[in-house]
C-alpha positions in Angstrom: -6.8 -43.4 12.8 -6.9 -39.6 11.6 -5.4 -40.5 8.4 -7.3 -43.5 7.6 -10.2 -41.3 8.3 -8.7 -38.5 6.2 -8.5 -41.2 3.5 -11.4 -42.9 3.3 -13.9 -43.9 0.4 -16.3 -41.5 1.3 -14.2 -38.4 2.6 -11.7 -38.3 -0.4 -12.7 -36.8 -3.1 -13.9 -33.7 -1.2 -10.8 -34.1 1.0 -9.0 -33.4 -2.1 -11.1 -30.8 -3.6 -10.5 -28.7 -0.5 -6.7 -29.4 -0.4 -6.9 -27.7 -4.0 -8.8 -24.8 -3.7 -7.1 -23.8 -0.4 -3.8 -22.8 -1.3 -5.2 -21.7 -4.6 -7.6 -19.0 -2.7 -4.8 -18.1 0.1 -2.1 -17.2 -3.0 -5.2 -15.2 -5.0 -5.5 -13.6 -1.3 -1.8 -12.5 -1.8 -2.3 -10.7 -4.8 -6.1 -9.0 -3.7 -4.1 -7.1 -1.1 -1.2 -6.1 -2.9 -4.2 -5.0 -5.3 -6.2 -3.7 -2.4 -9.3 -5.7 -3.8 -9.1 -7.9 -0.8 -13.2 -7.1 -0.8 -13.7 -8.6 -4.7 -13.8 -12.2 -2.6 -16.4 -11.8 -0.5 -18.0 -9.8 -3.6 -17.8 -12.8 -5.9 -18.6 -15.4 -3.5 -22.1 -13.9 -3.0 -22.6 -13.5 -6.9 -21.5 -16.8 -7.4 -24.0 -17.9 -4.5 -27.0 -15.6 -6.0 -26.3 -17.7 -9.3 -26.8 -21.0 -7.5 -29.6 -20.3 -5.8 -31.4 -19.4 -9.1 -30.3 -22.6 -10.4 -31.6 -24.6 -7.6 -34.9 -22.5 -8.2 -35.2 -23.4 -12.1 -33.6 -26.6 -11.9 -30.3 -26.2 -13.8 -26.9 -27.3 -12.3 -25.3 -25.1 -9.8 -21.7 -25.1 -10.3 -22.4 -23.5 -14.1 -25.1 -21.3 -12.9 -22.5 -20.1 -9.9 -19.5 -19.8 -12.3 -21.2 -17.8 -14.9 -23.0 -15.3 -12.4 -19.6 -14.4 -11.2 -18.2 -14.1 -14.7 -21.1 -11.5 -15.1 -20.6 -9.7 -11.7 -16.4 -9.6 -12.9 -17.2 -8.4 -16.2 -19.7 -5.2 -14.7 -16.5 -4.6 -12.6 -14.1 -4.7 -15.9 -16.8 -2.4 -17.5 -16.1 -0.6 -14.5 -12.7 0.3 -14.6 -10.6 -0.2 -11.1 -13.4 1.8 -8.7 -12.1 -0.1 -5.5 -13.1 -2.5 -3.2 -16.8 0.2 -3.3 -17.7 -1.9 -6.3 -17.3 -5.3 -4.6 -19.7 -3.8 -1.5 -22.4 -3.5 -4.2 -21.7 -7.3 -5.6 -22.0 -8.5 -1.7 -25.0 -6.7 -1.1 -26.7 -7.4 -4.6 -25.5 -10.7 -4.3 -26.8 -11.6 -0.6 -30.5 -10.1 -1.2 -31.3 -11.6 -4.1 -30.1 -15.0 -2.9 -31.7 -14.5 0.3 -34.9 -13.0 -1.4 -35.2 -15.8 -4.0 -34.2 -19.1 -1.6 -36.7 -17.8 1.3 -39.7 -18.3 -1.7 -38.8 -21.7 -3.2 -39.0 -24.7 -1.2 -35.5 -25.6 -1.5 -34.7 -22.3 0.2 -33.2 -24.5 3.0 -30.9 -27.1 1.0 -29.4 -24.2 -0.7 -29.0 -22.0 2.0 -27.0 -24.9 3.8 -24.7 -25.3 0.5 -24.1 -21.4 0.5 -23.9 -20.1 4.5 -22.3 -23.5 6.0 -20.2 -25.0 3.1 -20.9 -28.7 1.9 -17.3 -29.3 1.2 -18.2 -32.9 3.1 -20.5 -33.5 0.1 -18.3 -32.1 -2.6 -18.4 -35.1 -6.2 -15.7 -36.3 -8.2 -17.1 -33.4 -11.1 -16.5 -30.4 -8.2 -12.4 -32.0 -7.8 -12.2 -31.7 -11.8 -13.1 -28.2 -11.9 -11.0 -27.3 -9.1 -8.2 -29.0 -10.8 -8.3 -27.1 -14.1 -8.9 -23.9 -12.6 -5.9 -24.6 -10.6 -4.0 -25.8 -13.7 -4.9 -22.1 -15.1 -3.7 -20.7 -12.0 -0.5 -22.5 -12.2 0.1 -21.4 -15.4 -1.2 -17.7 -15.9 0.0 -16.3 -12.3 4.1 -16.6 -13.2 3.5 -14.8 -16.2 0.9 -12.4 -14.6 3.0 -11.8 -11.7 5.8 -9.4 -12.7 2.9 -7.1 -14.7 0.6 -7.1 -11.8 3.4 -6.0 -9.4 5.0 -3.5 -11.9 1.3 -2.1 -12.4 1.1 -1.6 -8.5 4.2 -0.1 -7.6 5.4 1.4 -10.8 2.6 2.7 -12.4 4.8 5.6 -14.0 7.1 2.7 -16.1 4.0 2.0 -17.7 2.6 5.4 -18.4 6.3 6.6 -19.8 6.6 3.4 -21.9 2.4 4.0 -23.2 1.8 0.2 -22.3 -1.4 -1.0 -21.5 -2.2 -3.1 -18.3 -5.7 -4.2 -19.0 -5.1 -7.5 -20.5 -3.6 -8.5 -17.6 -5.8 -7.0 -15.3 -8.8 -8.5 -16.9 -7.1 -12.3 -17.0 -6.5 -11.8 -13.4 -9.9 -11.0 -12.4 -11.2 -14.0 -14.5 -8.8 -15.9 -12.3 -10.5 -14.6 -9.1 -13.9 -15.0 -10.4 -13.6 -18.5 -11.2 -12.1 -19.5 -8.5 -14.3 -17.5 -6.1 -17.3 -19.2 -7.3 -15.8 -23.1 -7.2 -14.6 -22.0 -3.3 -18.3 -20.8 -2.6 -19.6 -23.6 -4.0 -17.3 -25.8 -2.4 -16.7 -24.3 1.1 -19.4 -22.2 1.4 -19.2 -18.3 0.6 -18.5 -17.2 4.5 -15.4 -20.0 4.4 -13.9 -19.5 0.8 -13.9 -15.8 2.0 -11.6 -16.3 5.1 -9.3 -18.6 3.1 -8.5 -15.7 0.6 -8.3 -13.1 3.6 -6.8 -14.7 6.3 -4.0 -16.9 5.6 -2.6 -14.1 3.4 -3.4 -11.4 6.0 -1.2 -13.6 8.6 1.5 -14.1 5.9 2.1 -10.7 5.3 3.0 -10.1 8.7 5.4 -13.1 9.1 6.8 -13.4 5.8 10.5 -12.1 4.5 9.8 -11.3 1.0 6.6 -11.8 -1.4 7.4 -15.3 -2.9 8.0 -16.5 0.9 4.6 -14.6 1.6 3.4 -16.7 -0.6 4.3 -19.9 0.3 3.3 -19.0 3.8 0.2 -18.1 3.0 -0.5 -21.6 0.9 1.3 -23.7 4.2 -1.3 -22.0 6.6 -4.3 -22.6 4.0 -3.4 -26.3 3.9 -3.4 -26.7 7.4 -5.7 -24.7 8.6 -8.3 -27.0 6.0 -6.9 -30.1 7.3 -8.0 -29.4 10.6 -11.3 -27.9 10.0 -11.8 -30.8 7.6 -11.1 -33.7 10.5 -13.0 -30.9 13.5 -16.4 -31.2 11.3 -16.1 -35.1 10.6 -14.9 -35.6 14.2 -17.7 -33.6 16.0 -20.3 -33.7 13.1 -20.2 -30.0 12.6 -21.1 -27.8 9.4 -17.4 -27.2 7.7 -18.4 -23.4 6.8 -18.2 -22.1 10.6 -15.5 -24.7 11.6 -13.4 -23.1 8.6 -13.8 -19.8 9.8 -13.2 -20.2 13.4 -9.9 -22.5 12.4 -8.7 -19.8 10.8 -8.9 -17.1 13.2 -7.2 -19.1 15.6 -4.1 -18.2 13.2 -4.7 -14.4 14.0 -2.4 -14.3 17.4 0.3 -15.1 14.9 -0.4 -11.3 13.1 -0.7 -9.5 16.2 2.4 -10.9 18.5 5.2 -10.8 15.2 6.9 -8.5 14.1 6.2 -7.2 10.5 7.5 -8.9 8.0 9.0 -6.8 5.0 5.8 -8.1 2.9 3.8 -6.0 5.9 
C-alpha cells in the first residue's frame, strides 16, 4: 500500500522532485560547513522567498522571481568578498521582513505564506521536477571538478598564495550552485524545510562518517530517507510537509550525540 501510494498519479511528480533536491541540498550541506557558510542556506532561502512573494504580488511566476532574487542576494555576497556567515544573517533578516511586510498587504498574503513557511512540495508540477533536474545535472557535473579547489582553498590556503592562483572562479561557481538550488528547495519544500535538509543530514554525517566522500554519501542516504518518510507522514496524516520535514529530521540528531566522531567531525 505505501508504495502504491508513494507512486501514484497524483503524488509523483512531486515525489520525485523531492527525491532530487534532497540529496542535492544534504551534499551542498557538506560543503557549507567545510566552508563554514552553513548560514548562506537559510540566507538564500529567505531571498529566494522575498522574491516569490513579490511575484505573487505583481502577478509574475514564482520560481523565476525566487531564482533571480537569490542570484541577486549571492551576487551582493560575491561583491562582498567572504565576510562569514554575518552576511547571510542580513540576507535572513532582509529577506523575512520584506516578505513578511509585503505578503501581510496583498490579499494573497496567505497562499504564499503557506508555499514559503509550510512547504507545498505535495503540490510541486511537472515544470518544478525539470528545474530540479538540470540544477542537479549542474551539480553533478561542476562539484567533481569544484571539489579538489574548494578543499585545497580551505585547508591549504598557503599552496595557493605561494603558487599566486586565484580561487574566485571557483568560489563564485559554487555559490551560484547554492543559490540556485536554495531557491528551487524553498520553493519546493518550503524555506524552514530546505534549510534543515542542507544542515542536518550533513551535520549528522559528519559525526558518523570515516572520510569526506563517505560523509557525503551519508549525508545523501539520510536526506533520502528522511524525505521519504516525511513525504508519506504528511499524505498519511494530512499534515503540512514543511514542519513534518523538520521534525523528521531531528529525529536523526540522537545519531550525532550518542557516536563517536567520525574523522570528518
Amino acid at each position: 500500500m505505501t508504495a502504491t501510494l508513494l507512486w501514484d498519479p497524483l503524488f509523483r511528480d512531486p515525489l520525485m522532485v523531492g527525491l532530487v533536491l534532497a540529496p542535492l541540498a544534504a551534499v551542498l550541506g557538506c560543503w557549507l560547513r567545510v566552508r563554514d557558510e552553513w548560514l548562506a542556506c537559510l540566507g538564500y532561502t529567505h531571498a529566494a522567498g522575498a522574491g516569490g512573494v513579490l511575484a505573487a504580488a505583481i502577478h509574475v511566476p514564482m520560481l523565476p522571481a525566487a531564482m533571480a532574487a537569490a542570484c541577486a542576494a549571492g551576487g551582493v555576497k560575491a561583491a562582498l568578498g567572504r565576510v562569514g556567515n554575518e552576511a547571510f544573517a542580513v540576507m535572513l533578516l532582509s529577506g523575512w521582513a520584506f516578505a513578511l511586510l509585503l505578503a501581510a498587504n496583498h490579499p494573497r498574503a496567505d497562499v504564499v505564506g503557506r508555499v514559503f513557511l509550510d512547504g507545498q512540495i505535495l503540490f510541486a508540477s511537472r515544470d518544478q521536477l525539470w528545474v530540479a533536474l538540470g540544477v542537479a545535472v549542474v551539480a553533478l557535473a561542476s562539484l567533481p571538478v569544484l571539489s579538489r579547489r574548494l578543499l585545497r582553498q580551505r585547508f591549504q590556503p598557503a599552496h595557493h598564495r605561494a603558487n599566486r592562483r586565484t580561487h574566485w572562479a571557483s568560489g563564485l561557481a559554487f555559490d551560484l550552485l547554492v543559490v540556485l538550488s536554495m531557491a528551487v528547495c524553498s520553493m519546493a519544500m518550503g524555506v524552514m524545510a530546505a534549510f534543515a535538509m542542507v544542515l542536518v543530514p550533513a551535520w549528522v554525517a559528519w559525526r558518523l562518517a570515516r572520510g569526506w566522500h563517505m560523509t557525503l554519501w551519508l549525508s545523501a542516504g539520510l536526506a533520502v530517507i528522511a524525505y521519504l518518510c516525511a513525504f508519506l507522514l504528511a499524505i498519511l496524516l494530512d499534515q503540512p510537509f514543511g514542519p513534518v520535514m523538520v521534525a523528521v529530521l531531528l529525529t536523526g540528531l540522537p545519531l550525532r550525540l550518542l557516536s563517536r566522531p567520525g574523522t570528518s567531525g
